[in-house]
C-alpha angles and dihedrals in degrees: 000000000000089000094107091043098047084054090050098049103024086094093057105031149032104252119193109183105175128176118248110232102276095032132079127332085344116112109262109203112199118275087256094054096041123039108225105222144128097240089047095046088049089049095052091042084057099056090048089057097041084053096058082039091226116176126176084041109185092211117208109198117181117168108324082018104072098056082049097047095040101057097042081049090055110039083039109035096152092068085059118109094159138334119236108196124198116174093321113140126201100164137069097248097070104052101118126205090246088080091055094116095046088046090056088046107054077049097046112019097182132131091267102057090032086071098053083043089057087057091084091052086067122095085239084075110028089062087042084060092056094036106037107095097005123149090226121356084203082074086052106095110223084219094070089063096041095049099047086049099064103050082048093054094050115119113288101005084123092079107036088060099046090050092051084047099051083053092052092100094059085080096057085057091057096051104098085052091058089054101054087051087061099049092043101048114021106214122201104259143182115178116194104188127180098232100203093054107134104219102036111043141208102257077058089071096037092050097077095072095076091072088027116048098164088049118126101236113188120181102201126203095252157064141287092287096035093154087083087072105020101040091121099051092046082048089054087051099045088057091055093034090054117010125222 
């Protein structure tokens, strides 16, 4: 997702993207050796920082990112230069309808709701989730879907995903801490939202003006993954947001 941003930006600054366990190129252990949840992710995002020993991080959260970054920000704030968000909510308002199932399911995790939950494990959706809201789906590379599909569809993926979201409850409990990190510590923040994403809506980006009020805060004309088509003019906002 970030390829086109990090092309943009590698001149200028120093860009770290790592996979989470579970995701991409990262080891993903099986769901009975590791246990798939946001504390443990964060925990495990942490120690990678504090081995590379980074400090000032400009931390960039979009989705899954933004439980992980948030609660290394909070529990860290010292390692916190800025905070790039990118349809990450971390606030009621912008829960859309479109997480319904996943909503049921983290309520009631039986094997009822677990099927509509594995809906969004199918390339149907998955492709829904890059096409859905955006400005122009010509923009939208086949080969985000597609790639995104098959690390999904691994062995064993399944489960890694529904456990993660069975724990995904376990964020909207630690709103109210995230706020009181923003309001404590005022970090410098730009927030760049598709506003027509589907699951997490508009008032969700907007939101975070309450506990921010100097925050930068850019509805964009796109979808949950709005960088396929406006990498360049996120690019454009990151180098006045944070010069080179």
């Amino acid at each position: 997702m970030y390829r086109d941003l990090i092309a943009h930006l590698s001149g200028t600054y120093h860009i770290l993207a790592p996979d989470y366990p579970g995701f991409g190129q990262s080891s993903a252990p099986d769901v009975r050796e590791f246990s798939y949840t946001f504390d443990n992710l964060s925990v495990i995002i942490e120690r990678f920082i504090d081995r590379l020993q980074l400090r000032n991080i400009n931390l960039y959260m979009q989705d899954y990112g933004g439980p992980i970054g948030l609660r290394i920000a909070s529990r860290r704030p010292e390692l916190i230069g800025a905070l790039i968000i990118q349809n990450a909510n971390a606030y009621q308002e912008g829960l859309g309808q479109a997480l319904e199932p996943l909503v049921t399911y983290i309520q009631k995790p039986d094997a009822e709701h677990e099927e509509a939950a594995r809906v969004f494990l199918t390339l149907a959706a998955t492709k829904w989730l890059y096409l859905n809201g955006a400005g122009d789906e010509t923009r939208i590379s086949p080969d985000s879907y597609i790639t995104d599909q098959y690390y999904l569809d691994r062995a064993g993926n399944d489960e890694i995903q529904l456990a993660l979201f069975r724990d995904y409850g376990s964020n909207l409990a630690l709103y109210g801490k995230w706020h009181e990190y923003f309001k404590a510590h005022q970090p410098k923040t730009l927030v760049v939202w598709g506003k027509n994403d589907p699951m997490f809506i508009a008032a969700g980006g907007n939101a975070y003006g309450k506990d921010l009020p100097n925050a930068e805060i850019i509805q964009i004309e796109g979808g949950h993954f709005l960088l396929e088509e406006h990498h360049g003019f996120v690019a454009e906002l990151i180098s006045r947001f944070i010069p080179g």
